[in-house]
N, C-alpha and C positions, 0 to 999 in steps of 0.2 A: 521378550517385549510383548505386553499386549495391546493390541487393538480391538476398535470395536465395532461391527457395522450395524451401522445406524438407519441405511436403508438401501433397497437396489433400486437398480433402474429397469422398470417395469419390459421394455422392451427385449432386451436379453433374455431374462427370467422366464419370457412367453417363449422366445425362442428358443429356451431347451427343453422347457415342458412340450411345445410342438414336437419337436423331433424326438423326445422320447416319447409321448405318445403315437409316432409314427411308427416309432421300432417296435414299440408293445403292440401294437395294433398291428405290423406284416406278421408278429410271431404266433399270436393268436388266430389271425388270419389265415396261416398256413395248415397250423394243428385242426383246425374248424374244417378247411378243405380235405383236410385227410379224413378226420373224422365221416364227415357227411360222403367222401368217395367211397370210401370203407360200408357204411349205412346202406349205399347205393349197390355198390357192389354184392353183398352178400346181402343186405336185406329182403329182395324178392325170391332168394330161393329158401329161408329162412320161415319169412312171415308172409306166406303168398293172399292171404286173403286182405292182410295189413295193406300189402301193396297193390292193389291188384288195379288201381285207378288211380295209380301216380305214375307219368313218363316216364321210361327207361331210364334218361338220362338225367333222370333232377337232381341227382346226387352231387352229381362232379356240376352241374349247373349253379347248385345254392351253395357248392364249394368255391368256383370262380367267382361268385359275388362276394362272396365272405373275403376272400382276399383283398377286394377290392376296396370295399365297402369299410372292415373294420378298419386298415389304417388310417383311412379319411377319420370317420369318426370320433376313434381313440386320439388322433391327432387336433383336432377345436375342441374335443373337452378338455384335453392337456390345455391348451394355450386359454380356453379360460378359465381353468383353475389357476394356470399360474399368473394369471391377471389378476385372479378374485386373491390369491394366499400372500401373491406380493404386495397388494394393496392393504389389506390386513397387513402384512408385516410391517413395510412402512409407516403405517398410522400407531400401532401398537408398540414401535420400537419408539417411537417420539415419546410416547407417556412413559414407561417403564425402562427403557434403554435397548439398546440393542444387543445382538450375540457377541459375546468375549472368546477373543480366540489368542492362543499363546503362537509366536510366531520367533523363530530364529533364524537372524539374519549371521 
């Protein structure tokens, strides 16, 4: 049988673009803190003239914010993409149709 959708309802759509860009954004989030602990860690006995006028601790510092910081972010650009893609989709599926999907019941 097929069907066709014609269009979503915007509020959902935001809601899973939110939460996936939540999840993208702790996972990024995490790697970013490692990264910069890592930087922090070995970089002033590496690159000591590089370092030599940055805090001990600003590694695991701009780590804990990057946690923080990226899932907020990565989370309202999701929710207004999928504001901005389901509003295009909607307006676009009017004039030319919507997605055809085969379904078995």
């Amino acid at each position: 049988m097929k069907k066709e959708i014609l269009s979503f309802e915007i509020g959902s759509v935001i809601k899973i673009f939110f939460f996936m860009g939540l999840i993208l954004g702790l996972i990024l989030g995490i790697l970013f803190a490692i990264t910069y602990s890592i930087v922090g860690i070995f970089g002033p006995n590496m690159y000591p003239d590089v370092f030599q006028n940055v805090p001990r601790n600003t590694g695991a510092l701009v780590g804990l914010i990057g946690i923080i910081v990226f899932p907020l972010v990565y989370a309202i650009l999701g929710a207004i993409f999928g504001l901005i893609l389901t509003g295009f989709y909607n307006i676009i599926s009017r004039a030319v149709g919507g997605i055809k999907i085969d379904i078995k019941e």
